[in-house]
VEXVEXRO-635907 format. One record per atom (N, C-alpha, C): residue number from 0; residue in one letter; atom name; x negated, y, z. Coordinates in nm, 3 decimals. Example, Ala and Ser with C-alpha at 12.3 -4.5 7.8 and 13.67 -1.06 7.14 Angstrom:
BEGIN
0,A,N,-1.319,-0.569,0.780
0,A,CA,-1.230,-0.450,0.780
0,A,C,-1.320,-0.330,0.780
1,S,N,-1.285,-0.225,0.708
1,S,CA,-1.367,-0.106,0.714
1,S,C,-1.290,0.003,0.787
This chain:
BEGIN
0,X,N,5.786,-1.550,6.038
0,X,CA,5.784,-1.609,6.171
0,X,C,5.638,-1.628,6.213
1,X,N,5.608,-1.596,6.344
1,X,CA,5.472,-1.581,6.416
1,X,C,5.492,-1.717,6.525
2,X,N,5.336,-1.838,6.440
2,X,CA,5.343,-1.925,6.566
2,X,C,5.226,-1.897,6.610
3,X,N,5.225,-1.914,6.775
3,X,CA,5.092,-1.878,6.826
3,X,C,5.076,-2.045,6.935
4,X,N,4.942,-2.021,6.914
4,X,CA,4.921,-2.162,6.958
4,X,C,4.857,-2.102,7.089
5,X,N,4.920,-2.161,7.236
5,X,CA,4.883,-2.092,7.321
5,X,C,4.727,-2.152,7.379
6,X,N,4.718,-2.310,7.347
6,X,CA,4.578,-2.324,7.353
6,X,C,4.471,-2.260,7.332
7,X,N,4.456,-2.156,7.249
7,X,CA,4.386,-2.055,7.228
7,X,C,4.352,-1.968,7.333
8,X,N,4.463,-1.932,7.438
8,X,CA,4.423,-1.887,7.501
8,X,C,4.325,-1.873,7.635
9,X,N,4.256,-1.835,7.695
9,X,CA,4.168,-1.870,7.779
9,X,C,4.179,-1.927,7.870
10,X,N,4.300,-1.889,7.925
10,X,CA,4.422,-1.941,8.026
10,X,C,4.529,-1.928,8.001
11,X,N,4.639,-2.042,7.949
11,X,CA,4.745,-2.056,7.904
11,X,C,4.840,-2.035,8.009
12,X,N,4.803,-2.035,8.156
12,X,CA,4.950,-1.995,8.267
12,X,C,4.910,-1.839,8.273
13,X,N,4.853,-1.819,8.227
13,X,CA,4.889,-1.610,8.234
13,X,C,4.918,-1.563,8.120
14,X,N,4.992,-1.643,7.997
14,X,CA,5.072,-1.584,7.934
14,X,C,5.226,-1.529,7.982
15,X,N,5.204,-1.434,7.959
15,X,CA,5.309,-1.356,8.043
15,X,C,5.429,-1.361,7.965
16,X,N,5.549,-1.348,8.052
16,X,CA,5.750,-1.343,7.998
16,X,C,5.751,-1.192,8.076
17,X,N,5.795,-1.127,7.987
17,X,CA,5.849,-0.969,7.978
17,X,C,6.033,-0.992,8.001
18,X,N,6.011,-0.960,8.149
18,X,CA,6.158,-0.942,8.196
18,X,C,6.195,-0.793,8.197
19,X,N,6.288,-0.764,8.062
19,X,CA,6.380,-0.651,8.027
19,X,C,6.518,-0.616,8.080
20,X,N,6.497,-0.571,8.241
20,X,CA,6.616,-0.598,8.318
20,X,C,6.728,-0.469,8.290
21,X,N,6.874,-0.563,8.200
21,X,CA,6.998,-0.470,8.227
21,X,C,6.928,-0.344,8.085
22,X,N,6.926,-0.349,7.979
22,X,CA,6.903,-0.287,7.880
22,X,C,7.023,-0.229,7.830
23,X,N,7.155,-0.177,7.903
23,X,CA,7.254,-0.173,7.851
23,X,C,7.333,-0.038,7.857
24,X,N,7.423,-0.017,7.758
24,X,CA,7.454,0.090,7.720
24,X,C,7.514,0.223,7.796
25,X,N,7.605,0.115,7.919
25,X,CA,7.632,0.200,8.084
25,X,C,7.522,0.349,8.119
26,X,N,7.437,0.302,8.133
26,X,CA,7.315,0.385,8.155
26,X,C,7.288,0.528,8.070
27,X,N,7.316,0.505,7.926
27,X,CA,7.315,0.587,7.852
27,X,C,7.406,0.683,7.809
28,X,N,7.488,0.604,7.830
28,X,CA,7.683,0.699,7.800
28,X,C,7.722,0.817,7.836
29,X,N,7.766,0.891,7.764
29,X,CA,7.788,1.021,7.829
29,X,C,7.911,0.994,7.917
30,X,N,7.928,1.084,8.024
30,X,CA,8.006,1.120,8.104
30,X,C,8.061,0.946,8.198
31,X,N,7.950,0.924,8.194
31,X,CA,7.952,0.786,8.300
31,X,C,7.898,0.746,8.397
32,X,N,7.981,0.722,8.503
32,X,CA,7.920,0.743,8.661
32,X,C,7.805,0.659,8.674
33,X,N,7.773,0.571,8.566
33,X,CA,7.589,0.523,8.605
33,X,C,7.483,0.562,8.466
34,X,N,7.530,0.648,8.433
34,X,CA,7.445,0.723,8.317
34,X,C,7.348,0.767,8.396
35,X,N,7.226,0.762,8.368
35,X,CA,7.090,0.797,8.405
35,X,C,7.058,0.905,8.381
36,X,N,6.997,0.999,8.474
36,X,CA,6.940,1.120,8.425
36,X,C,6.884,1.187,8.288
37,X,N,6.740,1.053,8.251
37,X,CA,6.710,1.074,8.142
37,X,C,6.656,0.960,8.139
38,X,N,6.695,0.822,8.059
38,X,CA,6.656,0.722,8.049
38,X,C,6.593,0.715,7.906
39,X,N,6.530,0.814,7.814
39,X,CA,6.455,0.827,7.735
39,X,C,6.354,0.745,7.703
40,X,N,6.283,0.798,7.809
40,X,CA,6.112,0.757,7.799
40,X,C,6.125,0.605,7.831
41,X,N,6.206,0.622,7.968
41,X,CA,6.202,0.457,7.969
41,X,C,6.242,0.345,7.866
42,X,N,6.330,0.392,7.804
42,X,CA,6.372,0.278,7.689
42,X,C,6.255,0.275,7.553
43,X,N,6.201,0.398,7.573
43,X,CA,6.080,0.406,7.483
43,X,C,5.960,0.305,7.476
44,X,N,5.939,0.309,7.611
44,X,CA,5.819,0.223,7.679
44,X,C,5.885,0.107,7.701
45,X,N,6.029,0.031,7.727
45,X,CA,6.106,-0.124,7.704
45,X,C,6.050,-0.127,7.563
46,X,N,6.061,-0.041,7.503
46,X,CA,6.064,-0.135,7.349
46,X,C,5.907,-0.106,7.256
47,X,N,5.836,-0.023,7.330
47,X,CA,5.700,-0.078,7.302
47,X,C,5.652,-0.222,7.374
48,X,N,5.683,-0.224,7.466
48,X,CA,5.638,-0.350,7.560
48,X,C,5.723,-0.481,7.452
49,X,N,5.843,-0.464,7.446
49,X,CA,5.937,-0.580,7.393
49,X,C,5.847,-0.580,7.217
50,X,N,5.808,-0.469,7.178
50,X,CA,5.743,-0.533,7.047
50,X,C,5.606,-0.542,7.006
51,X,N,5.519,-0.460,7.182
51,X,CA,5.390,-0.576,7.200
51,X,C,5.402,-0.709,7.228
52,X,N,5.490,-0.752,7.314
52,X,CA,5.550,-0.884,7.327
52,X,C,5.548,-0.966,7.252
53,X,N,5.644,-0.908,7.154
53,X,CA,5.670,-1.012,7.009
53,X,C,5.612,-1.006,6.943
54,X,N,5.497,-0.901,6.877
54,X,CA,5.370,-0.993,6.843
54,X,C,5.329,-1.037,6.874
55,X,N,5.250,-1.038,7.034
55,X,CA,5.183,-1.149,7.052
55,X,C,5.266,-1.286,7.090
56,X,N,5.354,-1.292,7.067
56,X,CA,5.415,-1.439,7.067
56,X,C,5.471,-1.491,7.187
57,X,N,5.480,-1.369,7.298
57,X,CA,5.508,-1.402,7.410
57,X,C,5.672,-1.401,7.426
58,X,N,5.706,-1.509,7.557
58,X,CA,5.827,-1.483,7.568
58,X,C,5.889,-1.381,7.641
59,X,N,5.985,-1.329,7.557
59,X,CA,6.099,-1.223,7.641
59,X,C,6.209,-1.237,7.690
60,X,N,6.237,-1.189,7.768
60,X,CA,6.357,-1.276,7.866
60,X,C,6.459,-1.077,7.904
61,X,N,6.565,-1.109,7.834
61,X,CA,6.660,-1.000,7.837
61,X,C,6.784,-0.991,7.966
62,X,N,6.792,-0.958,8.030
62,X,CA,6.904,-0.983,8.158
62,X,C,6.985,-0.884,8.149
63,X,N,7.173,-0.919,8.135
63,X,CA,7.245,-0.830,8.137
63,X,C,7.314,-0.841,8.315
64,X,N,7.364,-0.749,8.332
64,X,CA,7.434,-0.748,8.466
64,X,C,7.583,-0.722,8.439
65,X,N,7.631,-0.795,8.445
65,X,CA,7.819,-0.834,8.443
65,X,C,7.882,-0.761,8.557
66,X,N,7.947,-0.740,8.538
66,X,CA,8.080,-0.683,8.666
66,X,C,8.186,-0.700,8.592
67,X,N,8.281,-0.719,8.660
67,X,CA,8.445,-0.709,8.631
67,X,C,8.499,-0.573,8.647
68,X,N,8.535,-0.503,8.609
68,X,CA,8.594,-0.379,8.670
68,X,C,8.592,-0.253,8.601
69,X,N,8.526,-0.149,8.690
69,X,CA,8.515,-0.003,8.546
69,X,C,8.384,-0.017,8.492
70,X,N,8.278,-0.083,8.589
70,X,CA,8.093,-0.075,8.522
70,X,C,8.070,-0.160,8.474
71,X,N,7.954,-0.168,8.339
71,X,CA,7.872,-0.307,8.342
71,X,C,7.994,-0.418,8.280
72,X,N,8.072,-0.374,8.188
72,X,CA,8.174,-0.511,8.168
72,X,C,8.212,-0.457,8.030
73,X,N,8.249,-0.547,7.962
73,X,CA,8.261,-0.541,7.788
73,X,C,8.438,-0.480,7.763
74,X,N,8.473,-0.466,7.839
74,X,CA,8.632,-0.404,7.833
74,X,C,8.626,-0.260,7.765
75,X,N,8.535,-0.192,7.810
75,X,CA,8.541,-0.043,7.784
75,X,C,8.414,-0.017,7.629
76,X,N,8.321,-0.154,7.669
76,X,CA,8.203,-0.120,7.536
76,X,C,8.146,-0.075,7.611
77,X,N,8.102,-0.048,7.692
77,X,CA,7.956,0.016,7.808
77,X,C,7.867,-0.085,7.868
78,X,N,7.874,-0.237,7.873
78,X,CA,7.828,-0.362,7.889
78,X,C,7.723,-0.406,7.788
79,X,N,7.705,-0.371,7.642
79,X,CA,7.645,-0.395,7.522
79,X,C,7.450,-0.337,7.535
80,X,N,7.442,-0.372,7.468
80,X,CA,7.257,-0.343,7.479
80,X,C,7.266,-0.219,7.385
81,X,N,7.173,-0.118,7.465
81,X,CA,7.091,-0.010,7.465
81,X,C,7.018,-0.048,7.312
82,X,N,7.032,0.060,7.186
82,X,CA,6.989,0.027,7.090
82,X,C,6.849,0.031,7.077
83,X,N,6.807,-0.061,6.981
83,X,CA,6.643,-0.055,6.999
83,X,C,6.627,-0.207,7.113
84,X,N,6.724,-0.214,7.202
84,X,CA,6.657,-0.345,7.318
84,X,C,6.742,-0.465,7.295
85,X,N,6.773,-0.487,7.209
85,X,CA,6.910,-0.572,7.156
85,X,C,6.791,-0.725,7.132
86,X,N,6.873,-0.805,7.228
86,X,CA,6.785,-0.957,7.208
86,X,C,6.728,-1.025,7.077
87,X,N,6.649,-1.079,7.051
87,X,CA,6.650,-1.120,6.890
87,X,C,6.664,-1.230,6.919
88,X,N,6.667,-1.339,6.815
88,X,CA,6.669,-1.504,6.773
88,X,C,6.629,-1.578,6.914
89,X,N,6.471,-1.526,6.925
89,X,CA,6.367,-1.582,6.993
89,X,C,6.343,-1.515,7.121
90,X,N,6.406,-1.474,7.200
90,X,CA,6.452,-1.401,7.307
90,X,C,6.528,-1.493,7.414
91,X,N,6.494,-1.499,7.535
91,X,CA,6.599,-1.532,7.645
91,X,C,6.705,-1.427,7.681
92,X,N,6.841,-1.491,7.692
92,X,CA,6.957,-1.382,7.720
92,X,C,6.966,-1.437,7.863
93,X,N,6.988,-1.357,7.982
93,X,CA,7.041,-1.431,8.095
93,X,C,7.201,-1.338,8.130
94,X,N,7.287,-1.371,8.186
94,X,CA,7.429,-1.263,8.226
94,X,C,7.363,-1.316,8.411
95,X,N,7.437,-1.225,8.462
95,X,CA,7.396,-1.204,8.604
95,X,C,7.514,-1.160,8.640
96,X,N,7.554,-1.167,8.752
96,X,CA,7.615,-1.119,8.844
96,X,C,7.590,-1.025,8.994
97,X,N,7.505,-1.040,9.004
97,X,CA,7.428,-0.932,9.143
97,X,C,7.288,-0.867,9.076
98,X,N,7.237,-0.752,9.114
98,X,CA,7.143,-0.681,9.085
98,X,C,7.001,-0.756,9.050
99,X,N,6.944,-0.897,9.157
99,X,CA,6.891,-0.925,9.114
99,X,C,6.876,-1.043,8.957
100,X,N,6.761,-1.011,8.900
100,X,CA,6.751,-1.123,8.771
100,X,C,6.791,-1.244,8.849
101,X,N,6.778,-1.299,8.972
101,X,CA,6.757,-1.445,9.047
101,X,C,6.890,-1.489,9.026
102,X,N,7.029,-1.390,9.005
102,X,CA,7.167,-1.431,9.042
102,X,C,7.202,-1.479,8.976
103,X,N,7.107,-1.516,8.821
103,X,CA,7.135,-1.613,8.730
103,X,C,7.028,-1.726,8.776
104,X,N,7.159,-1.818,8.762
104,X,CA,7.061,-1.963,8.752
104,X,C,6.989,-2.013,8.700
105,X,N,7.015,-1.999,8.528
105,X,CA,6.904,-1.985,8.422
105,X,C,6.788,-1.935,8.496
106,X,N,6.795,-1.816,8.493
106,X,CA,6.707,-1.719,8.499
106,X,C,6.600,-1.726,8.583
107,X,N,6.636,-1.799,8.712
107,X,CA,6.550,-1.861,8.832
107,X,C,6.513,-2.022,8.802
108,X,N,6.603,-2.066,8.695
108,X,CA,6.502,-2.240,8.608
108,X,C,6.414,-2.194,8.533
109,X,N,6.430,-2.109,8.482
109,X,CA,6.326,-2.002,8.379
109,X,C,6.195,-1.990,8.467
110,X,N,6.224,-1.935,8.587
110,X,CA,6.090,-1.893,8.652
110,X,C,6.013,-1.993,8.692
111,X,N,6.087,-2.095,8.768
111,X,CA,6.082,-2.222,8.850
111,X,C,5.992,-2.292,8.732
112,X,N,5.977,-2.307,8.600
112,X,CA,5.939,-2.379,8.505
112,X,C,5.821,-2.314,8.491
113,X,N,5.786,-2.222,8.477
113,X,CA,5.652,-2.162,8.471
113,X,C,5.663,-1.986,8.427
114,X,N,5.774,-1.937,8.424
114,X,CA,5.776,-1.790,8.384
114,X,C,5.717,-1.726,8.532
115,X,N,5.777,-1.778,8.643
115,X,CA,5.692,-1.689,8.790
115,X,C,5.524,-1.682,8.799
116,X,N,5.487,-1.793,8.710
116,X,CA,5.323,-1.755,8.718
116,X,C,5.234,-1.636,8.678
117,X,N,5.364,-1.561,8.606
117,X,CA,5.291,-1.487,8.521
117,X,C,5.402,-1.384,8.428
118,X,N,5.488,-1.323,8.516
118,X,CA,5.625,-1.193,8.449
118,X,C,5.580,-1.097,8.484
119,X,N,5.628,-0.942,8.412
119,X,CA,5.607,-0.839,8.396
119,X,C,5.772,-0.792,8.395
120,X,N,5.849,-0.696,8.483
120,X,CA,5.948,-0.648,8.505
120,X,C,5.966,-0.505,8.474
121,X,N,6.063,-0.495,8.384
121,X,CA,6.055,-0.315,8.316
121,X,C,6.233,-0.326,8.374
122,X,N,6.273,-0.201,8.293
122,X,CA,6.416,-0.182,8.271
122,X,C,6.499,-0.062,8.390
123,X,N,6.585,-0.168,8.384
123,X,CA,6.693,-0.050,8.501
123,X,C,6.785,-0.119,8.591
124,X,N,6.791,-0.090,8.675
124,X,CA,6.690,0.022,8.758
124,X,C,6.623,-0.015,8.826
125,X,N,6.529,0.061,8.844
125,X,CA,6.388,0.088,8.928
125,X,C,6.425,0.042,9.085
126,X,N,6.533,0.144,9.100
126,X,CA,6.588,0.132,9.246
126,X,C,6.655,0.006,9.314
127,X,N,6.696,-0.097,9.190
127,X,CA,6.812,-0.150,9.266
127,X,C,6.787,-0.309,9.231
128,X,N,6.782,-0.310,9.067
128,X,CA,6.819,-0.388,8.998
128,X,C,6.641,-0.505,8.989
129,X,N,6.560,-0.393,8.944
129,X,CA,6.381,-0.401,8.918
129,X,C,6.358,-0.462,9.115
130,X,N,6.385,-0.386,9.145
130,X,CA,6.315,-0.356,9.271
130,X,C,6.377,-0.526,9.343
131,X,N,6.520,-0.550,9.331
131,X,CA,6.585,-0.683,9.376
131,X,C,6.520,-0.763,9.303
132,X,N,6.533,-0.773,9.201
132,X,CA,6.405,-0.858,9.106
132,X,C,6.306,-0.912,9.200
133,X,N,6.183,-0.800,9.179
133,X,CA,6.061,-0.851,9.247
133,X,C,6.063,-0.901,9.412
134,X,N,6.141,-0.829,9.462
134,X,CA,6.141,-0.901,9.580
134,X,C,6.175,-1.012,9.610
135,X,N,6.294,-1.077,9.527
135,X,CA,6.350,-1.223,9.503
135,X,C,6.267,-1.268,9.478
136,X,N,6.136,-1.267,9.386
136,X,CA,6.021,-1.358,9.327
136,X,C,5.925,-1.358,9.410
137,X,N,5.881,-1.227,9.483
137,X,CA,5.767,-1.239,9.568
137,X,C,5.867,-1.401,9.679
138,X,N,5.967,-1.344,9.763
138,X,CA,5.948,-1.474,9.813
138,X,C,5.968,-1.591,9.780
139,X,N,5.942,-1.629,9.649
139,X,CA,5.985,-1.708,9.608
139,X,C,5.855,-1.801,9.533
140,X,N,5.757,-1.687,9.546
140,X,CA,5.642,-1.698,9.545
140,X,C,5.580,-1.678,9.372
141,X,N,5.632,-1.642,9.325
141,X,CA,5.607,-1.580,9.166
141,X,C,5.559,-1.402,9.160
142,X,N,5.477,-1.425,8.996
142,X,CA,5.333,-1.331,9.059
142,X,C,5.421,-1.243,8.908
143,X,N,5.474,-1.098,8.990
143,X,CA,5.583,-1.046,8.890
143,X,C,5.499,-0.894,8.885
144,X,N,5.469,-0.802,8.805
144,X,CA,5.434,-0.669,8.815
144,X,C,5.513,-0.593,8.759
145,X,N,5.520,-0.446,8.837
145,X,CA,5.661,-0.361,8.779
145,X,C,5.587,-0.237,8.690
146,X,N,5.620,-0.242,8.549
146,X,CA,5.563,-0.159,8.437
146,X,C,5.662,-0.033,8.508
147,X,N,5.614,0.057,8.570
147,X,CA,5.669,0.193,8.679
147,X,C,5.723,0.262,8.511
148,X,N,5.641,0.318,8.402
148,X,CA,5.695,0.386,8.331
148,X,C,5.793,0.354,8.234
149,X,N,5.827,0.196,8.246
149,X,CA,5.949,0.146,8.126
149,X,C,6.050,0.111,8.242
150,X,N,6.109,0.236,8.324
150,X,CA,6.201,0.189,8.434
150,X,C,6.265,0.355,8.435
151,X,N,6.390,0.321,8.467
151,X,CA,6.458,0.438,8.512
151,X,C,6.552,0.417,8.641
152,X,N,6.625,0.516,8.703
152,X,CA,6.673,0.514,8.804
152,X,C,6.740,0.625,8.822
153,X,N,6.833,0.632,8.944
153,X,CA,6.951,0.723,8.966
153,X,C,6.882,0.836,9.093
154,X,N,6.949,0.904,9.053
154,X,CA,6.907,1.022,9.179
154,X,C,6.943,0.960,9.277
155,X,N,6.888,0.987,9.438
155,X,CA,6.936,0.916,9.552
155,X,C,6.893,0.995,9.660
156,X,N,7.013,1.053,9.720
156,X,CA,7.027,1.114,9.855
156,X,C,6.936,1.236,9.872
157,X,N,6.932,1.307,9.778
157,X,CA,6.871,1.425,9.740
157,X,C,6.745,1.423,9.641
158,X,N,6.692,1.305,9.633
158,X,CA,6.620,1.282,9.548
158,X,C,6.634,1.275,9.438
159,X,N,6.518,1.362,9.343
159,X,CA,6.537,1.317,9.189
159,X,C,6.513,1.160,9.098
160,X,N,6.582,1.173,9.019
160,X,CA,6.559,1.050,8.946
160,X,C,6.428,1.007,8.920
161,X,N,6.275,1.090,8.911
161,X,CA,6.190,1.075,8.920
161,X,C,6.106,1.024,9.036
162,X,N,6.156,1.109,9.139
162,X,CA,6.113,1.087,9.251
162,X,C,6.182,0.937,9.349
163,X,N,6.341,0.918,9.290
163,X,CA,6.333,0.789,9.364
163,X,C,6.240,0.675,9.279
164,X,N,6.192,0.692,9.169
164,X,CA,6.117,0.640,9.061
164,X,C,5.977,0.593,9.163
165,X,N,5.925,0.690,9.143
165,X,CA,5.798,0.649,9.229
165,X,C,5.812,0.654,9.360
166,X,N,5.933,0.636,9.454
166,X,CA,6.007,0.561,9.596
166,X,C,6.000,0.365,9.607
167,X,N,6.092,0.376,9.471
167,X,CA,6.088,0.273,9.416
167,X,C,5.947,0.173,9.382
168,X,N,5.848,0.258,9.294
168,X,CA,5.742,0.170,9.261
168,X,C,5.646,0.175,9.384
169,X,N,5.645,0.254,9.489
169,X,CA,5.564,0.229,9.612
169,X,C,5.635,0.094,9.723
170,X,N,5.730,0.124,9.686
170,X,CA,5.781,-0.005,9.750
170,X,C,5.752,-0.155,9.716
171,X,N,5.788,-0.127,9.557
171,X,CA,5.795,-0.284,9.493
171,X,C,5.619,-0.297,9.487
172,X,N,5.512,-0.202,9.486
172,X,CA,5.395,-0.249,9.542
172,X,C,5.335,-0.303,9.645
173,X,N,5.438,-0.307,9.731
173,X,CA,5.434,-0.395,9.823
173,X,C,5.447,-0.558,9.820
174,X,N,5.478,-0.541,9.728
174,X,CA,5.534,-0.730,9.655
174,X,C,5.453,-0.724,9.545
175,X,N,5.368,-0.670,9.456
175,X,CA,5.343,-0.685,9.388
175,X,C,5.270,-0.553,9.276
176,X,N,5.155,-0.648,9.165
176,X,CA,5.145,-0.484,9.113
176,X,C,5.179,-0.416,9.049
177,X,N,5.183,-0.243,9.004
177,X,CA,5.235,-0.220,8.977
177,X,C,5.113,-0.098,8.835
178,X,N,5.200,-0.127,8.714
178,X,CA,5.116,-0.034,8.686
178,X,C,5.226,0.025,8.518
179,X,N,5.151,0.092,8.429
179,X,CA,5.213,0.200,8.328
179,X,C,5.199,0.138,8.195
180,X,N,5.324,0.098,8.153
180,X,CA,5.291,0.059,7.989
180,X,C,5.200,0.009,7.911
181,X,N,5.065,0.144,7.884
181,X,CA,4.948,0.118,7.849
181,X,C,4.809,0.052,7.922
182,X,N,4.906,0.092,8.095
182,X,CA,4.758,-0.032,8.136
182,X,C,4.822,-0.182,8.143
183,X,N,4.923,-0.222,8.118
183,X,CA,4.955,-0.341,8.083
183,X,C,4.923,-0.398,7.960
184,X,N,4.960,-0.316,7.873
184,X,CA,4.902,-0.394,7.729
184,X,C,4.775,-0.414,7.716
185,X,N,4.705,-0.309,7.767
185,X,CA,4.521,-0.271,7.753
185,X,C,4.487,-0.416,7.822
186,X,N,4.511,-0.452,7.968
186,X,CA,4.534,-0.557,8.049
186,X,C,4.518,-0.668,7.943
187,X,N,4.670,-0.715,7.956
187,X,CA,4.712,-0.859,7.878
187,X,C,4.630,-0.850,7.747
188,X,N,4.572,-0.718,7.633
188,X,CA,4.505,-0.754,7.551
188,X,C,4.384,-0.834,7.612
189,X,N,4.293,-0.802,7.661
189,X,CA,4.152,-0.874,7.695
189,X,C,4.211,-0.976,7.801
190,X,N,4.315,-0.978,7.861
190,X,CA,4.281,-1.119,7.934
190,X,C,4.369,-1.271,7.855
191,X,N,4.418,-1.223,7.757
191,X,CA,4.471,-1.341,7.677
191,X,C,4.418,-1.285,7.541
192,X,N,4.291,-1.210,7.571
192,X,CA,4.209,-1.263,7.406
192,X,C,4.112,-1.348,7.411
């Protein structure tokens, strides 16, 4: 077990909570109407981020999205976490009900307490789920950045899954910044060393 004493740090409100939005197995499934193009890379880059995270002692905050029905719901086993992104001990779980993280109550006492000073938003999707995210926080006034390469998303209206990708992260730069895996860690290394 890793204790980190956050006094150490230079500034203790920009220790950052890594919001891992909707890590779940839907996405991945074969022959399932919200299976992702190629949600590869992205879950690659969730779980470098989730285990730069957890060394440095930061908190992670995991959000599933619930539905009742054929998607997103534990009836069929397609509701369960994406292997590799599965919450640990020391992990926040939130369940949700609407796309954004905010539709949990937790999840917005979470921020309200001091996680909005200072979150980092990966996961899935880019388009819907990420993107409702940050906009809920920008007005809400919490300082959230979207890691563009630990995100995936659905093709949309002729667009590729890539391309609504970076649709998506030009937008949510509008609320906020936005940047790639490695300039986040590179980042948070020197400004909480």
């Amino acid at each position: 077990m890793t204790v980190v004493d956050l006094r150490t740090y230079s500034k203790p409100d920009h220790v950052p909570v890594l919001v891992v939005v909707d890590p779940q197995q839907e996405y991945q499934a074969e022959h399932r109407a919200l299976r992702l193009p190629d949600p590869a890379p992205a879950i690659q880059n969730c779980q470098l981020l989730v285990d730069f995270a957890r060394s440095r002692g930061f908190p992670v905050a995991v959000t599933r999205w619930r539905q009742h029905g054929k998607f997103l719901s534990d009836i069929d086993g397609f509701g369960g976490w994406l292997h590799g992104l599965e919450p640990c001990g020391s992990d926040m779980v939130f369940e949700k009900s609407t796309p954004s993280c905010y539709g949990s109550e937790e999840f917005s006492r979470m921020m309200r307490s001091g996680g909005g000073d200072c979150a980092v938003v990966a996961g899935f999707t880019g388009t819907l789920a990420c993107l409702s995210t940050i906009v809920d926080g920008y007005h809400r006034q919490h300082n959230l950045t979207f890691i563009s390469d630990a995100s995936a998303s659905h093709c949309l209206d002729g667009y590729s899954s890539s391309e609504t990708e970076r649709i998506a992260a030009s937008v949510i730069s509008l609320y906020g910044p936005v940047m790639n895996t490695s300039q986040w860690m590179e980042t948070t290394r020197i400004r909480t060393a």
